[in-house]
C-alpha positions, 0 to 999 in steps of 0.5 A, spaced: 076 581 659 073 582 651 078 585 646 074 588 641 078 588 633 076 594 628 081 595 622 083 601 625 085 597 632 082 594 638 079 596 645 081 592 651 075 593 656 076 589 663 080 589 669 087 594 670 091 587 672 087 583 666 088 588 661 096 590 663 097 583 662 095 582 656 099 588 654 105 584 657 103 578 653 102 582 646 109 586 648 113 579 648 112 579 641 116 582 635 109 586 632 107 592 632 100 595 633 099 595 626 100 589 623 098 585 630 090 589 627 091 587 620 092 580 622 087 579 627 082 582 622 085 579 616 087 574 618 093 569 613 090 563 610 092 558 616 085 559 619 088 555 626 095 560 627 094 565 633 097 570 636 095 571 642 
C-alpha cells in the first residue's frame, strides 16, 4: 500500500481491505484531515515523532 502526501492532501492507492484499515487506524486519532496533511508534510521539529 503507498500513501501519497501533497499539501493539499493525500491519496491512498492499494487494496480495499488494506486502505479501509488505514482509514480505521487514522480514525482512532483525534485529527482532522487537515492537520494530519500539514503535519506529514511539514512536519514538527521532532524529526522521530509518527502519526501513523
Amino acid at each position: 500500500m503507498e500513501v501519497n502526501l501533497s499539501s493539499s492532501g493525500f491519496r491512498l492507492c492499494g487494496k480495499a481491505w488494506q486502505i479501509r484499515a488505514y482509514l480505521r487506524h487514522l480514525s482512532r486519532h483525534s485529527l482532522t484531515v487537515q492537520e494530519f496533511v500539514t503535519r506529514q508534510v511539514h512536519p514538527i521539529s521532532n524529526k522521530n515523532r509518527t502519526l501513523v
